[in-house]
Backbone as CSV, one residue per row, in Angstrom:
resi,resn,N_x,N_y,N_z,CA_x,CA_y,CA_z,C_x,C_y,C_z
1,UNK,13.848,-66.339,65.134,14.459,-66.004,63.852,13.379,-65.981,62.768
2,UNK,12.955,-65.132,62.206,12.141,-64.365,60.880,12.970,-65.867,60.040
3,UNK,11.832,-66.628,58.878,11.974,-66.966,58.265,10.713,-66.355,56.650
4,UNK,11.098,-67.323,55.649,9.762,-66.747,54.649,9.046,-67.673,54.630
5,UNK,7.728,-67.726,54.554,6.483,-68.275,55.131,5.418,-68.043,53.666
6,UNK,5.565,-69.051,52.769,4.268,-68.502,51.872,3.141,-68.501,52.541
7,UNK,2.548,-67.488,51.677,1.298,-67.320,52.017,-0.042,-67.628,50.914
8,UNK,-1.502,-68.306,51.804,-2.172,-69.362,50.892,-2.855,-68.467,49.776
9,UNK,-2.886,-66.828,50.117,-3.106,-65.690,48.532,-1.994,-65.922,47.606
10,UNK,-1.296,-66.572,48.028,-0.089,-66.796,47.035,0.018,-65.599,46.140
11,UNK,0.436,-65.703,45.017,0.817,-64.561,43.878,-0.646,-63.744,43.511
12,UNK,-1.346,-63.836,43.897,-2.594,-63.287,44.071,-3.071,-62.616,44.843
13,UNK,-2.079,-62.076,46.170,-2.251,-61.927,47.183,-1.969,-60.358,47.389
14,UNK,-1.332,-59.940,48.417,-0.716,-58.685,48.699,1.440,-58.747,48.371
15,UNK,1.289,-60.101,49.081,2.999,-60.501,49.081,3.008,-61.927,48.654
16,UNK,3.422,-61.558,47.408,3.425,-63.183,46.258,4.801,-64.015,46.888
17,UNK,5.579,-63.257,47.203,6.193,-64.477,47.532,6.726,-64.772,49.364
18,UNK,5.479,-64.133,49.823,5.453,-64.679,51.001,5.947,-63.565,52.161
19,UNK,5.901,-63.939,53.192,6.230,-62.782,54.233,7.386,-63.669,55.692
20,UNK,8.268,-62.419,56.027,9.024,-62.948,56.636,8.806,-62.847,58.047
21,UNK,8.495,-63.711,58.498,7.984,-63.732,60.369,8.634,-64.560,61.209
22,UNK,8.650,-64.613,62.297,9.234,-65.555,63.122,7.832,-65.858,64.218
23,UNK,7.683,-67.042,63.892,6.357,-67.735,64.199,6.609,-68.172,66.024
24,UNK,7.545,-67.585,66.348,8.097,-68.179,68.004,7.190,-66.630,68.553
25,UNK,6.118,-66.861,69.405,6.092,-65.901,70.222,6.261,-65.491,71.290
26,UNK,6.430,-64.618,71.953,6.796,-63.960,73.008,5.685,-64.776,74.217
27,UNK,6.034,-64.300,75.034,5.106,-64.238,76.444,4.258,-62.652,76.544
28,UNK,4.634,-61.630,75.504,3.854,-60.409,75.238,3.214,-61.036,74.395
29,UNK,3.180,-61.403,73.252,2.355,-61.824,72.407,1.098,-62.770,73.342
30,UNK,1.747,-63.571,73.744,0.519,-64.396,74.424,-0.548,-63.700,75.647
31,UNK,0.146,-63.064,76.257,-0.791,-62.565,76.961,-1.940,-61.420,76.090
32,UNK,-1.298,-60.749,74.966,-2.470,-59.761,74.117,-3.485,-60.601,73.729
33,UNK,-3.199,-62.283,73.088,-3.769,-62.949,72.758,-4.666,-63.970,73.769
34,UNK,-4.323,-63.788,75.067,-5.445,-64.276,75.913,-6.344,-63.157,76.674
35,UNK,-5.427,-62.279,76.432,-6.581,-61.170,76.635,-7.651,-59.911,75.768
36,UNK,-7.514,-60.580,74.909,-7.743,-59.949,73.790,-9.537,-60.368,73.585
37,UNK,-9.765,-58.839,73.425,-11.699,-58.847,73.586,-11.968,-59.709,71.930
38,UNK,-13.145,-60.576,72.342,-13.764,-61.867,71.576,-14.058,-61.161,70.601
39,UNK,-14.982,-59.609,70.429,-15.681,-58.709,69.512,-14.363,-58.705,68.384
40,UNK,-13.635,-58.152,68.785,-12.572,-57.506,68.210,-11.002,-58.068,67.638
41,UNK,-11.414,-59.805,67.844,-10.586,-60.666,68.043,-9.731,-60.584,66.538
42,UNK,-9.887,-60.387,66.035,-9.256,-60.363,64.387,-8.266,-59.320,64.390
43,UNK,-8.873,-58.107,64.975,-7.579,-56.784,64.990,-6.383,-57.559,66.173
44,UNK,-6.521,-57.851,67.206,-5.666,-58.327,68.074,-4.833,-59.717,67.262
45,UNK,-5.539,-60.041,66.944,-4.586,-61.064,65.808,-3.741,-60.802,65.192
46,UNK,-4.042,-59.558,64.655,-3.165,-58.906,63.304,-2.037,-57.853,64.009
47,UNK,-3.010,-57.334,65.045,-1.547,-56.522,65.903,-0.502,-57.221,66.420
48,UNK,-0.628,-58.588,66.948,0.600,-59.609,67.346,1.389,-60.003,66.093
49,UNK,0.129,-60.597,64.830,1.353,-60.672,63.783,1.794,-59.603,62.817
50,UNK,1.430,-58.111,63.462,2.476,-57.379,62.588,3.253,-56.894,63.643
51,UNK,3.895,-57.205,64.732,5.304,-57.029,65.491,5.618,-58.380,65.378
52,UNK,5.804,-59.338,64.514,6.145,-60.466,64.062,6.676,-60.913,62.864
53,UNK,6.307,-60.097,61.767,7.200,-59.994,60.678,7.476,-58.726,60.086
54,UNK,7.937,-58.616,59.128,8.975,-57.728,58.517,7.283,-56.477,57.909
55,UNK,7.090,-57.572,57.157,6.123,-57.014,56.094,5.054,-56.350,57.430
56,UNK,3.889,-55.383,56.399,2.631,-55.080,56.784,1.462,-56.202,57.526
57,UNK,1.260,-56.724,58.311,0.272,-57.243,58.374,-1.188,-57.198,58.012
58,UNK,-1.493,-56.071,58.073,-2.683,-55.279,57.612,-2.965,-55.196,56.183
59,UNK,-1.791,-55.546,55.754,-2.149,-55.910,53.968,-1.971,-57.112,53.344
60,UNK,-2.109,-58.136,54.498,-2.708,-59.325,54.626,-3.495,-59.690,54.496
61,UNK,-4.333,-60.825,53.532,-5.410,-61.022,54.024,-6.184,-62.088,55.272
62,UNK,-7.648,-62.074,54.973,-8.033,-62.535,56.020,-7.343,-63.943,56.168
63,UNK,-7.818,-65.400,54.736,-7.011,-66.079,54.714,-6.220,-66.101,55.511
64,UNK,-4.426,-65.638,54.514,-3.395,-65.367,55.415,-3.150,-65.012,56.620
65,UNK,-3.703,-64.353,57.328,-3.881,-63.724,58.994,-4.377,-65.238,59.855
66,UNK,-5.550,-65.731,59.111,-5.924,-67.013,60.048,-4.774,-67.947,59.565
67,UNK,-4.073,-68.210,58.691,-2.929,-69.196,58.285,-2.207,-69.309,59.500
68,UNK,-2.006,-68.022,59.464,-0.328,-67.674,59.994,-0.995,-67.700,62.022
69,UNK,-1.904,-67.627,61.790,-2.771,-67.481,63.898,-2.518,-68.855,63.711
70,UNK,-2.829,-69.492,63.265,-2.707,-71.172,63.584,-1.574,-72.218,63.117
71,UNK,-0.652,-71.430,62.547,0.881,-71.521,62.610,1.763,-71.205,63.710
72,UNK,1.252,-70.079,64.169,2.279,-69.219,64.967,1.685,-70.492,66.899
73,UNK,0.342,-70.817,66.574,-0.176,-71.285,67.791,0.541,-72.781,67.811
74,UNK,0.927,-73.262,66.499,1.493,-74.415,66.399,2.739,-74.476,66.594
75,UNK,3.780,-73.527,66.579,4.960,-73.241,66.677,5.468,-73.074,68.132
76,UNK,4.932,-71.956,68.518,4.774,-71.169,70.041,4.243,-72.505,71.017
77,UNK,3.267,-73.250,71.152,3.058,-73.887,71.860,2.972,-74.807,71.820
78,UNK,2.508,-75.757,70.582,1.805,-77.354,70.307,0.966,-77.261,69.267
79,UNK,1.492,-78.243,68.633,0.476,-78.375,66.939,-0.597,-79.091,67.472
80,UNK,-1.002,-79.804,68.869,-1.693,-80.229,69.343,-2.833,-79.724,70.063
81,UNK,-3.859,-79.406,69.783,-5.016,-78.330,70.854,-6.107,-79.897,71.043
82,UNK,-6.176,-79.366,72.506,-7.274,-80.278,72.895,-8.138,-79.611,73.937
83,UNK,-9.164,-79.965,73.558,-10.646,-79.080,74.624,-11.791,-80.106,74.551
84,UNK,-12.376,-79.443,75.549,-13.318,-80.429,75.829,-15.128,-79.493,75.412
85,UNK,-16.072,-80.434,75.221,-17.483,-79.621,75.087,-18.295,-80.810,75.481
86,UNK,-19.734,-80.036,75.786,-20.986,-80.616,76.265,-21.722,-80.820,75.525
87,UNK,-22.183,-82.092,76.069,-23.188,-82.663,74.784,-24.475,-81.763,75.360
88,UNK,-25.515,-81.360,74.282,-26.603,-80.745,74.564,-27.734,-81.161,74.034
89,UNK,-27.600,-82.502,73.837,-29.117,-83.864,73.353,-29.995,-83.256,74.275
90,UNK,-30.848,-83.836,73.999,-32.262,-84.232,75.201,-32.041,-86.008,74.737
91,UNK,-31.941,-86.191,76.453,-32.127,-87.835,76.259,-33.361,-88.106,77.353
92,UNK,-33.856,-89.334,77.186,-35.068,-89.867,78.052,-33.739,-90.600,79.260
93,UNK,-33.874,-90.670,81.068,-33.222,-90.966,81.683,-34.652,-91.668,82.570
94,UNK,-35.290,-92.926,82.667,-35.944,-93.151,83.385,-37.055,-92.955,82.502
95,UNK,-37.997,-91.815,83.191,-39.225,-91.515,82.273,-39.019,-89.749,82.280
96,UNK,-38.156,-89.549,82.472,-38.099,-87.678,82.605,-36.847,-87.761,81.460
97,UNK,-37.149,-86.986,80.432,-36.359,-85.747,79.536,-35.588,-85.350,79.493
98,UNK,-34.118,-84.976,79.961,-33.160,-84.162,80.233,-32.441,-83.986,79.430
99,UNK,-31.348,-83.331,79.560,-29.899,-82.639,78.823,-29.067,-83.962,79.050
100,UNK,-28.311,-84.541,77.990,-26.935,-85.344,78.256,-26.215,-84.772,79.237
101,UNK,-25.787,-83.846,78.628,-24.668,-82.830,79.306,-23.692,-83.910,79.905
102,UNK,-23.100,-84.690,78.928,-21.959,-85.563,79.256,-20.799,-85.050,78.996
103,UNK,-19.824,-84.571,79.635,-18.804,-83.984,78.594,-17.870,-84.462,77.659
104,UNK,-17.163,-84.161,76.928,-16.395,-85.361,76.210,-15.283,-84.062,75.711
105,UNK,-14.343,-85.207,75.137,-12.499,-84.169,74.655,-12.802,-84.326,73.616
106,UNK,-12.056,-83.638,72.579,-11.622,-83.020,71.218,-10.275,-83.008,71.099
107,UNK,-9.855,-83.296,70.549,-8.805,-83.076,69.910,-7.789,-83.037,68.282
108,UNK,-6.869,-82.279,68.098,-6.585,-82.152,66.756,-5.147,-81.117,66.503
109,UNK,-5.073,-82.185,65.676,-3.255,-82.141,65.248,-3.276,-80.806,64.209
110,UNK,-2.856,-79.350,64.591,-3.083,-78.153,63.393,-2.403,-78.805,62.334
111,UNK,-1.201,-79.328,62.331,-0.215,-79.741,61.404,-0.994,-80.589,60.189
112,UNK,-2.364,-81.300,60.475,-2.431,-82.084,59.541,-3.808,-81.285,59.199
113,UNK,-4.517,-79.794,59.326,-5.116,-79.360,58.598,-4.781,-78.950,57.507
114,UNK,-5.780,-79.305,56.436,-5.571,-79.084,54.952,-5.882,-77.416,54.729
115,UNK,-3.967,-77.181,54.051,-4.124,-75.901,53.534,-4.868,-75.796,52.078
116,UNK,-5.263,-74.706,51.283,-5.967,-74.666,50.098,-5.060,-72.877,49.802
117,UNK,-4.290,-73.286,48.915,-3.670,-72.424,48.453,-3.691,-72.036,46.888
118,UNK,-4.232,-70.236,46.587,-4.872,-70.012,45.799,-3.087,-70.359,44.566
119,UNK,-3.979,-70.897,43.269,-3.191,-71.490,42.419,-3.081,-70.285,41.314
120,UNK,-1.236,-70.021,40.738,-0.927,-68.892,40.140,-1.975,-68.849,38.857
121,UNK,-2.281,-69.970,38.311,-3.066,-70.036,36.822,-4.654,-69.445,37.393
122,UNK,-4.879,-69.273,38.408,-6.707,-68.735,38.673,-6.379,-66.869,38.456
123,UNK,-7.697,-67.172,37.367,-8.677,-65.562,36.947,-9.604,-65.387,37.471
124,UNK,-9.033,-64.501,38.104,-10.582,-63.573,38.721,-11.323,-63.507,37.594
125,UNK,-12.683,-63.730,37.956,-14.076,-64.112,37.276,-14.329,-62.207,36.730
126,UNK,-14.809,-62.113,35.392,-15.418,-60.708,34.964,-16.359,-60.682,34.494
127,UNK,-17.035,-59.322,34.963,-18.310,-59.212,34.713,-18.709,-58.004,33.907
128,UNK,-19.628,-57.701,33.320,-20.117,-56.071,32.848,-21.235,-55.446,33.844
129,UNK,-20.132,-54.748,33.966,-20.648,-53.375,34.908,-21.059,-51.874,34.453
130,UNK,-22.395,-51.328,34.649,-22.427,-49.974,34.290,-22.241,-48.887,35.608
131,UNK,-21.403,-48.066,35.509,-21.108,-47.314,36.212,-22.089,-45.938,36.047
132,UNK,-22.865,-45.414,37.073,-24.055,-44.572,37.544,-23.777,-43.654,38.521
133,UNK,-23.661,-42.326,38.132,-23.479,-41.052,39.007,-24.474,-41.083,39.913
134,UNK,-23.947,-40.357,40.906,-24.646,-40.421,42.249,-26.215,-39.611,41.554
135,UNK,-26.182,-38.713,40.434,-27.517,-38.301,40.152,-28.247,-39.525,39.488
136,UNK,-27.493,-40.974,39.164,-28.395,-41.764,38.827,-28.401,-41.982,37.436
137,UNK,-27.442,-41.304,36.651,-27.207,-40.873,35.456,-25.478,-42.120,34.886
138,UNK,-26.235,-42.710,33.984,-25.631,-43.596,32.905,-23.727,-42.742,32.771
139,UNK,-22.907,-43.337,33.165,-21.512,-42.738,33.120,-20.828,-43.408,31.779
140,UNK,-20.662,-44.737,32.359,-19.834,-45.559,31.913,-20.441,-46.965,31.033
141,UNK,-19.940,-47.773,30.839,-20.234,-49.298,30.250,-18.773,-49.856,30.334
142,UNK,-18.449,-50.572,31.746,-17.070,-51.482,31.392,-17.540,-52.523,31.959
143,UNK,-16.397,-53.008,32.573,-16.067,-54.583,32.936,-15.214,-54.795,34.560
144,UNK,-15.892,-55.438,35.227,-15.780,-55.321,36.784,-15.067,-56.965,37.408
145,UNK,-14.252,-57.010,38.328,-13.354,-57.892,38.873,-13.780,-58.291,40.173
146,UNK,-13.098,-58.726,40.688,-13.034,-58.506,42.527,-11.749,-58.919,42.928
147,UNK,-11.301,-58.052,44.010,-10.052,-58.306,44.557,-9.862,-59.254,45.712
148,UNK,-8.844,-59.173,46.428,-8.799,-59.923,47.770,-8.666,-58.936,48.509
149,UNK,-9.546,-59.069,49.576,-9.410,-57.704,50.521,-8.441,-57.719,51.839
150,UNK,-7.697,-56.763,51.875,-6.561,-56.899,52.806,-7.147,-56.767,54.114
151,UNK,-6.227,-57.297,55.442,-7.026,-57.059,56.986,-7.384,-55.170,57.179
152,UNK,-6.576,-54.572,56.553,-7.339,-53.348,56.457,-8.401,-52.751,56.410
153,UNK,-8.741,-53.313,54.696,-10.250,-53.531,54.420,-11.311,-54.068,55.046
154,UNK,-10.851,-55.485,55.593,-11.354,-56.095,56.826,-12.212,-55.142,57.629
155,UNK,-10.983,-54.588,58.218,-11.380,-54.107,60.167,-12.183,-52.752,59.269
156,UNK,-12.044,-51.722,58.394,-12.612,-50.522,58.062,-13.988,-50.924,58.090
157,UNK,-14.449,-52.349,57.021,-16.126,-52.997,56.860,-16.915,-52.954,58.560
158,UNK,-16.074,-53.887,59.132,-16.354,-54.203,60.609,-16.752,-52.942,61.376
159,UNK,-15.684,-51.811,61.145,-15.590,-50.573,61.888,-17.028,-49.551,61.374
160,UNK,-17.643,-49.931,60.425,-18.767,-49.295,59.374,-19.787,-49.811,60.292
161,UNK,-19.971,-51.425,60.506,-20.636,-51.684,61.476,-21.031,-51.805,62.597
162,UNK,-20.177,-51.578,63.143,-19.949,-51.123,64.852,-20.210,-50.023,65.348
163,UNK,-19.891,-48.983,64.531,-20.072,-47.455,64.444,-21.369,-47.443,64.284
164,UNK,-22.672,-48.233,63.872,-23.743,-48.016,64.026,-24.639,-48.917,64.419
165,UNK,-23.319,-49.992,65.773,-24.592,-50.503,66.634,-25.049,-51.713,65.979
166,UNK,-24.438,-52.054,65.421,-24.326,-53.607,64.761,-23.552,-54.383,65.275
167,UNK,-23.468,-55.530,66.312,-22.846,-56.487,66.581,-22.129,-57.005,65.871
168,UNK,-21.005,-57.865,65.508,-20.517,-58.720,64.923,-21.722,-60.141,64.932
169,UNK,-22.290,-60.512,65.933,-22.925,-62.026,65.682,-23.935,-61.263,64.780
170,UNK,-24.182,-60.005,65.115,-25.215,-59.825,63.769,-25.010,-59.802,62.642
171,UNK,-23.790,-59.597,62.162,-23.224,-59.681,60.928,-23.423,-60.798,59.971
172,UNK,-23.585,-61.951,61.263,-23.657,-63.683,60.726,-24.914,-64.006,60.616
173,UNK,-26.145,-63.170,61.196,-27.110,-63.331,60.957,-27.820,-62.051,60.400
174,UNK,-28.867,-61.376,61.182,-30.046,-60.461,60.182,-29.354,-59.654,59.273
175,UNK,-27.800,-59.480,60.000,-27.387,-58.421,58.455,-26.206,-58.537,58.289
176,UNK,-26.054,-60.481,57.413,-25.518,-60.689,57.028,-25.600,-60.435,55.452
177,UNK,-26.456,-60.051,55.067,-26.622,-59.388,53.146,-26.149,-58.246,53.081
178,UNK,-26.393,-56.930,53.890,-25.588,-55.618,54.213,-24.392,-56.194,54.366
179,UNK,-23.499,-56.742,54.828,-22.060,-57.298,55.258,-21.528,-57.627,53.780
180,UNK,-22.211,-59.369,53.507,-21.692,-59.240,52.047,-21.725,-58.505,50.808
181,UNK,-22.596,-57.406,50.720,-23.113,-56.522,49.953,-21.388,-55.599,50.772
182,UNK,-21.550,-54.304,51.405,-20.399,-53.789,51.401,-19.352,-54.556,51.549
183,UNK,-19.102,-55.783,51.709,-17.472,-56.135,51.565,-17.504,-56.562,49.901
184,UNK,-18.503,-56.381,48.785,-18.868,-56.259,47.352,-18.013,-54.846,46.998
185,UNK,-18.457,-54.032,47.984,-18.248,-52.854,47.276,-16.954,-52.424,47.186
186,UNK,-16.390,-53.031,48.523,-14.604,-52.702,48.649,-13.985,-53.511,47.544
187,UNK,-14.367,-55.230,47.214,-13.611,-55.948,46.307,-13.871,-55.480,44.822
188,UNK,-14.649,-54.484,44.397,-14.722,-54.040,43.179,-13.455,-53.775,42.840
189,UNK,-12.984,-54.359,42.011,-12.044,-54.219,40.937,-12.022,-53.688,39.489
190,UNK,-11.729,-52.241,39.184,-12.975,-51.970,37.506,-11.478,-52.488,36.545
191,UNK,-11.959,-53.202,35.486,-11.486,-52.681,34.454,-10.333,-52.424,33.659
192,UNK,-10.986,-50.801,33.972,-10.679,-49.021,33.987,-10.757,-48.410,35.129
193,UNK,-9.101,-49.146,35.850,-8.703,-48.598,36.627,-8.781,-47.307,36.856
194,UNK,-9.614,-46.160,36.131,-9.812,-44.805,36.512,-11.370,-44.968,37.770
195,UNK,-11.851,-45.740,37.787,-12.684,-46.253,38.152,-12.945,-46.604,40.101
196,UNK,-11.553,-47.261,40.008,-11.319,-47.629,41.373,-11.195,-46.721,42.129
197,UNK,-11.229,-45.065,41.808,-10.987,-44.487,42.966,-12.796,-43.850,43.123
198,UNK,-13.730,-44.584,42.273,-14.970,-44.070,42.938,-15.019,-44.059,45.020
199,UNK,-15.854,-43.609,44.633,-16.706,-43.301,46.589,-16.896,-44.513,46.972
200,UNK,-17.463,-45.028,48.127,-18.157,-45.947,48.132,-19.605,-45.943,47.888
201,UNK,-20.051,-44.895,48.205,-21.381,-44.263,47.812,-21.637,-44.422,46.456
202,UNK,-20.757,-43.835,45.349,-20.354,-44.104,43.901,-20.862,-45.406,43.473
203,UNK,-20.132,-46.231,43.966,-19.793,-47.725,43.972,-21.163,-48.746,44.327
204,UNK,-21.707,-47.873,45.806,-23.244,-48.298,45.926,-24.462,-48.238,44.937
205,UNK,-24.434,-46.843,44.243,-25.311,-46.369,43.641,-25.065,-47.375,41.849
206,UNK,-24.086,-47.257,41.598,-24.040,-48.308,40.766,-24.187,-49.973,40.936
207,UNK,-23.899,-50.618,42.128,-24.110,-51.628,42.103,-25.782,-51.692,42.361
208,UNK,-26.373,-51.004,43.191,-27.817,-51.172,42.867,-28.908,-50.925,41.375
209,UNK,-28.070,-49.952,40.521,-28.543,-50.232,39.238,-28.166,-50.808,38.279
210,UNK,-27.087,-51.742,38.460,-26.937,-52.636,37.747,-27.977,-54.272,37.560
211,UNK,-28.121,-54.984,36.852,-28.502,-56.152,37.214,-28.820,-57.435,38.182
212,UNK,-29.534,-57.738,39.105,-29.451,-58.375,39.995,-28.617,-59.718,39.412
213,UNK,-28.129,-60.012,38.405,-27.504,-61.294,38.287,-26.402,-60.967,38.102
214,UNK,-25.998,-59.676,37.913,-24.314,-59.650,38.088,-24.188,-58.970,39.362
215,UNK,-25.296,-58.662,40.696,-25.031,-58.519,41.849,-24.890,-60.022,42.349
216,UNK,-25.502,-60.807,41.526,-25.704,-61.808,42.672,-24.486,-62.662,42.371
217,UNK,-23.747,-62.330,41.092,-22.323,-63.234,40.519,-21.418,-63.135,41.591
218,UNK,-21.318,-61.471,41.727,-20.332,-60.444,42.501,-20.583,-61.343,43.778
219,UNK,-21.516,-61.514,45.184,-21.688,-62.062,45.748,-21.224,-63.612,46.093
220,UNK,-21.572,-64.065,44.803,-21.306,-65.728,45.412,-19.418,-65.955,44.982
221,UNK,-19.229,-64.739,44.130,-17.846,-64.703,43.318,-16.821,-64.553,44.820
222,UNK,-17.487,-63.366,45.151,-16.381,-63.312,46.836,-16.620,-64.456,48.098
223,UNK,-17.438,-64.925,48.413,-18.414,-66.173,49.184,-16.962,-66.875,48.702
224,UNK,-17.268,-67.692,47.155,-16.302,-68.563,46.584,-14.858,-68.533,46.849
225,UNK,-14.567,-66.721,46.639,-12.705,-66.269,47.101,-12.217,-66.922,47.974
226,UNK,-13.388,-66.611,48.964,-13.096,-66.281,50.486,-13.240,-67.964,51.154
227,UNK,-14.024,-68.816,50.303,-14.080,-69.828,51.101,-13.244,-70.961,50.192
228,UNK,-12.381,-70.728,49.566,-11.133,-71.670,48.816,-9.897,-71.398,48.800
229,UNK,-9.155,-70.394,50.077,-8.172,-70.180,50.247,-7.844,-70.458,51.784
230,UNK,-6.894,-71.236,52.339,-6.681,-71.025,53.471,-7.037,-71.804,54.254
231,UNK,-6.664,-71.649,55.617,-7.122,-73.357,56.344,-8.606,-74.136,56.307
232,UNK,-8.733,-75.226,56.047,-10.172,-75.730,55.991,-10.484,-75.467,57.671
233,UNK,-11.617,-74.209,57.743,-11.653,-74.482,59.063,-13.438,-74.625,58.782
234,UNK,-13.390,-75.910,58.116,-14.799,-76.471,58.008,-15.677,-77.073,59.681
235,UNK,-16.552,-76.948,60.169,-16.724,-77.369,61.590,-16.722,-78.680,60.999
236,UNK,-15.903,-79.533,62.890,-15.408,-80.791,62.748,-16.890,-81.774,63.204
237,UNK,-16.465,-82.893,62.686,-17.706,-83.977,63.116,-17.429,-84.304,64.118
238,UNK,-18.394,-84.276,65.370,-18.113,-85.227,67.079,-19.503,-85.702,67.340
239,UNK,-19.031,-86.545,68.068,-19.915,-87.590,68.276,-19.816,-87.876,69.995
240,UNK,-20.963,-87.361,70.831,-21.025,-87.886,72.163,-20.754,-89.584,72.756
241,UNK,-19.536,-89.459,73.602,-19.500,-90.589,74.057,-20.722,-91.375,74.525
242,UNK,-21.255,-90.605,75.299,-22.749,-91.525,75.677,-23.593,-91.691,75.197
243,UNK,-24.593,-90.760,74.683,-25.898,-91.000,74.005,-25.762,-90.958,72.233
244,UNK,-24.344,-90.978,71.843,-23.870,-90.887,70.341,-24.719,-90.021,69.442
245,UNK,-24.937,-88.928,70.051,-25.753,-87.799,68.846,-24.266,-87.071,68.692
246,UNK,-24.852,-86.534,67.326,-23.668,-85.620,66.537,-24.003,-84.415,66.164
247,UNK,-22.907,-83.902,66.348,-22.670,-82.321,66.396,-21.521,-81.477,65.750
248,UNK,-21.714,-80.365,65.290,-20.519,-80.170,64.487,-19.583,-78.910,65.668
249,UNK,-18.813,-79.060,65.541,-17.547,-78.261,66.157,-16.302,-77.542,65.704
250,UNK,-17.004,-75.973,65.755,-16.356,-75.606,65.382,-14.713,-74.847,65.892
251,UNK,-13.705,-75.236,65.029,-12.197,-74.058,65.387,-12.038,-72.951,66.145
252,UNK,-12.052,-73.001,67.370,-11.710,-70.933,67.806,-11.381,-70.254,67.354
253,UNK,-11.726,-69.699,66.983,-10.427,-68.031,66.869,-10.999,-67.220,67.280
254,UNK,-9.913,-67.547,68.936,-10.874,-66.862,70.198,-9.429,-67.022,71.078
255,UNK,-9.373,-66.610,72.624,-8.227,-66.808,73.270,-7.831,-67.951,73.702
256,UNK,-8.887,-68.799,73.969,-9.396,-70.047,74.489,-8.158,-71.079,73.527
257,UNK,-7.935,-70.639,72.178,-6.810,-71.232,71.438,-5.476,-71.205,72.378
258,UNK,-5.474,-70.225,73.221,-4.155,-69.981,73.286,-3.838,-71.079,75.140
259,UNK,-4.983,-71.029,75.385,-5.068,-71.784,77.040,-4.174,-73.129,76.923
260,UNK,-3.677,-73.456,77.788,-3.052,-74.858,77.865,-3.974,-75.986,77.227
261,UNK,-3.509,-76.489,77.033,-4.281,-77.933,76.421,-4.737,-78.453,77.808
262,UNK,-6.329,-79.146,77.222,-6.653,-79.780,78.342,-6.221,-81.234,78.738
């Protein structure tokens, strides 16, 4: 049974007052979700939860999409996930060097992760922006926003990069500044809404002649969006039973969520 489910974009979001889903899934749902390729794991997310509620999924955001994956996993199966990992120290055993490689469990209650839900009184941060024709030529002088970008926007960025042979783990590393730089260009918000229907090309060519300190606002402004809404999925502190070195551990969102508890 579809109930309404706020969501942590709250009134800021795509659907302010929430979306109607029924968080019970199928045995179709679960199997897309254990079989569902690791690369691409975010679209398969969003395809299970939009034959799950009423609304669009895709005009969801990212936030919301991971909310509702680790709702629906808490509902459907157990607010309880437990897995196990290897310690990967070097310990001295005798007089030779080795790997711990002790294994040890994890475990954790979804129910008591802290949601962070964006609050109706927050303003998007503004900036002055000059807007620059693709000849390079002075257009405009306004004032620039940033939005929340829907899973749409999402998968199109992703799809920009894939299309030319860019990994996703690369995204997190050598070209992770290209990544946050175009997901800049989609959250542009002008103004003068006559504005928003620039190119992206448009949109490029002006953000490179603008100021590096209102590129670099724009930047840490979405960083900030993106990392104060929605489940803390901060990596957890563990600590090896045997040789007590610590390590941080991070949340799946992978299929491996969906496996029986160990």
């Amino acid at each position: 049974m579809k109930t309404l489910v706020k969501l942590p974009s709250g009134s800021k979001g795509y659907y302010p007052n929430g979306v109607n889903i029924d968080l019970e899934m199928t045995g179709d749902h679960h199997d897309k979700l254990l079989s569902g390729n690791s690369e691409l794991y975010d679209r398969v997310i969003v395809s299970v939860l939009d034959s799950m509620m009423e609304e669009d999924a895709y005009k969801i955001t990212m936030a919301d999409m991971l909310y509702l994956f680790f709702m629906a996993r808490a509902q459907s199966i157990s607010p309880d996930y437990r897995t196990s990992w290897t310690c990967s120290a070097d310990v001295v055993r005798g007089d030779v060097k080795v790997s711990c490689n002790t294994p040890n469990s994890y475990h954790l209650n979804i129910n008591e992760l802290k949601i962070n839900y964006m609050q109706d009184t927050f303003e998007f941060p503004v900036y002055p922006f000059s807007i620059f024709g693709l000849d390079g030529n002075l257009i405009a002088e306004t004032e620039v926003s940033i939005k929340l970008l829907s899973m749409d926007d999402e998968i199109q960025i992703i799809d920009s990069f894939l299309g030319k042979g860019i990994s996703r783990k690369d995204l997190a590393s050598k070209n992770a500044y290209d990544y946050a730089r175009t997901r800049i260009l989609h959250s542009l918000d002008f103004k003068d809404s006559k504005y928003n229907s620039l190119s992206l090309d448009e949109r490029s060519i002006s953000l490179k002649k603008n100021n590096l300190k209102t590129m670099n606002a724009l930047l840490v402004g979405i960083k900030n969006l993106s990392d104060s809404i929605g489940i803390d999925l901060t990596p957890r502190d563990v600590q090896c039973k045997e040789c007590k070195s610590q390590f941080k551990l991070a949340l799946p969102i992978a299929p491996e969520f969906f496996l029986p508890n160990e």
